[in-house]
C-alpha positions as CSV (number, residue, x, y, z in Angstrom):
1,X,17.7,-3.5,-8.3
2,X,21.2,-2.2,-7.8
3,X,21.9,0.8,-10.3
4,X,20.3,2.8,-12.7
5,X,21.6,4.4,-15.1
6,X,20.7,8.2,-16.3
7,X,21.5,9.0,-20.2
8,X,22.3,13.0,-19.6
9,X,24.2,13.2,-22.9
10,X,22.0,15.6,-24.5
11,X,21.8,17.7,-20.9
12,X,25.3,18.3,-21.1
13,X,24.7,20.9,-23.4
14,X,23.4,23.2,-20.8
15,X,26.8,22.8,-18.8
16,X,28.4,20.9,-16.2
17,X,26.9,23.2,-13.5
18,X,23.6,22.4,-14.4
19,X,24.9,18.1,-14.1
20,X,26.4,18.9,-10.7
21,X,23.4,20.5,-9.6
22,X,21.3,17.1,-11.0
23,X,24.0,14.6,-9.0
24,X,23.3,16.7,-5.5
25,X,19.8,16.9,-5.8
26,X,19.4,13.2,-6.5
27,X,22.1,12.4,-3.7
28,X,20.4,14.8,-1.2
29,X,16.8,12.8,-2.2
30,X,17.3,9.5,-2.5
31,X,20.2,9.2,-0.1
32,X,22.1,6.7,-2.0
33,X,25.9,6.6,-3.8
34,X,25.4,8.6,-7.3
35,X,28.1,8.6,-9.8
36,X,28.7,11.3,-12.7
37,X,30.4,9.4,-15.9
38,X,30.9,11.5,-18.9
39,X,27.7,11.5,-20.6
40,X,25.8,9.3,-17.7
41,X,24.9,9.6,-13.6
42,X,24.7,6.1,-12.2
43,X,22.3,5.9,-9.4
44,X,23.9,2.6,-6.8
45,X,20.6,2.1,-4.3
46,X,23.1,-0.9,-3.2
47,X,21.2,-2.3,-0.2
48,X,18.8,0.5,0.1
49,X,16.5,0.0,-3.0
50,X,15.1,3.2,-5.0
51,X,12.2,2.9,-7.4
52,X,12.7,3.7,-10.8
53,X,9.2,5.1,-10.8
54,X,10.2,7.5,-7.7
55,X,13.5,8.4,-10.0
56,X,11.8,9.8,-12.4
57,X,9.3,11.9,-10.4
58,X,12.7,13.0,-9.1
59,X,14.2,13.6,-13.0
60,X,10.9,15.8,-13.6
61,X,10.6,17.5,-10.6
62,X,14.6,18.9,-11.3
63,X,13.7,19.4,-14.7
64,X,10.8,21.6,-13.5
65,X,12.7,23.3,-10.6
66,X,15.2,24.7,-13.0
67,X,13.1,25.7,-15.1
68,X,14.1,23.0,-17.9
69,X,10.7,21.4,-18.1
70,X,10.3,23.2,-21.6
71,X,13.5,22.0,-23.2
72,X,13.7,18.4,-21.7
73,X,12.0,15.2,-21.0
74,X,12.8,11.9,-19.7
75,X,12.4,8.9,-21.1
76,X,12.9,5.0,-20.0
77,X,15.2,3.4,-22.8
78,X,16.3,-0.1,-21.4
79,X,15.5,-1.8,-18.0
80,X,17.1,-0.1,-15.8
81,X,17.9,3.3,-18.1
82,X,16.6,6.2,-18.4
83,X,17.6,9.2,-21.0
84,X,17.1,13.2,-20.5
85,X,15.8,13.8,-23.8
86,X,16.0,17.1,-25.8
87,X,12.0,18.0,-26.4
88,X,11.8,19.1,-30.2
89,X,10.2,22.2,-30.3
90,X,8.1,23.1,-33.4
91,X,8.4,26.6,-34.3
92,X,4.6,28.3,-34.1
93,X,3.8,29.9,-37.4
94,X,2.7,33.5,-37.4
């Protein structure tokens, strides 16, 4: 498995800090090339190969750290895709 590909389109909305932030931590973790496109972070494992399973752990656990776990979720779309989905939050009648 070469690269895999993160949907953050709907992340973005929280700011390009908050993306950064996402690109370092998964750099800094899985030690492998990671690439920030416009509405997308491509993970290249290249040689070194990186589990999709152990990406997402990795996707949740920055979700949680920054406090983000409430608002987002991620999802596996494709093979080897996976989306930072908005959560819907229903609005608790009083």
């Amino acid at each position: 498995m070469a690269e895999i590909k993160i949907d953050i389109s709907e992340l973005k909305a929280e700011g390009d800090e908050v993306i950064k932030k996402l690109a370092d931590f998964l750099r800094e973790k899985t030690e492998v090339e990671v690439e920030t496109g416009s509405s997308e972070i491509i993970v290249d494992s290249g040689e070194k190969a990186v589990s999709k399973q152990y990406l997402r752990v990795l996707l949740r656990k920055f979700l949680h750290k920054n406090e983000l776990k409430d608002y987002f979720r991620v999802i596996s779309e494709k093979e080897n895709t996976f989306k930072v989905k908005e959560r819907k939050i229903s609005k608790e009648e009083e």
